[in-house]
C-alpha positions, 0 to 999 in steps of 0.5 A: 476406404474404398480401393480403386484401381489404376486405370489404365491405357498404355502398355509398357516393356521395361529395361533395367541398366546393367554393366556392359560384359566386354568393357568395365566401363560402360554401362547399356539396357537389358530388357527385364523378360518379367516386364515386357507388357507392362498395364500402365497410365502416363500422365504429364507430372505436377508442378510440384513433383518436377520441383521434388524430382527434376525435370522440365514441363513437357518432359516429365511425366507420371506412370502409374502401375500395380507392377512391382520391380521397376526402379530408379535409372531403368528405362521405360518404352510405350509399345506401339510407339518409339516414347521413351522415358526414364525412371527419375523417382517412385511412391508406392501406396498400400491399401488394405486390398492392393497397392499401386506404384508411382513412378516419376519420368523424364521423357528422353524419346518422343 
């Protein structure tokens, strides 16, 4: 099996949700300084994964990646733009030679 890798046209910086210092009861995005310029594609989701994931037509979408430490919850913003997404599900596939990283989105910002 040959390998072929992610293609990509996007950069991406990431934010993981962290409990709030001064009230124990919120919670707020930090930015992850490892995952500022992320290389990504987006693409609108499958019928099927929006069925498995949630989510609406036009709202959810696909990034694919090579980038490892992005989970569930985090929030993904496109540079250049003011999209927003957040992170709904991944799939993870190793190959003999890499891996890649599918990470299912719920567009929350256009």
């Amino acid at each position: 099996m040959l390998f072929a890798p992610v293609l990509t046209d996007k950069y991406v910086s990431v934010e993981h949700l962290e409990p709030d210092n001064n009230n124990a009861n919120k919670e707020g995005y930090i930015s992850d300084i490892g995952l500022l310029h992320v290389a990504v594609n987006i693409q609108p989701t499958s019928p099927e994964m929006i069925e498995l994931y949630g989510g609406s037509y036009g709202k959810a979408h696909t990034m694919f990646t090579t980038a490892s430490g992005i989970i569930e919850t985090d929030r993904v913003t496109v540079s250049g733009t003011t999209e927003k997404y957040i992170v709904k599900g991944k799939q993870i596939f190793n190959y003999q030679v890499g891996q890649h990283s599918e990470y299912y989105l719920e567009l929350v910002m256009p």
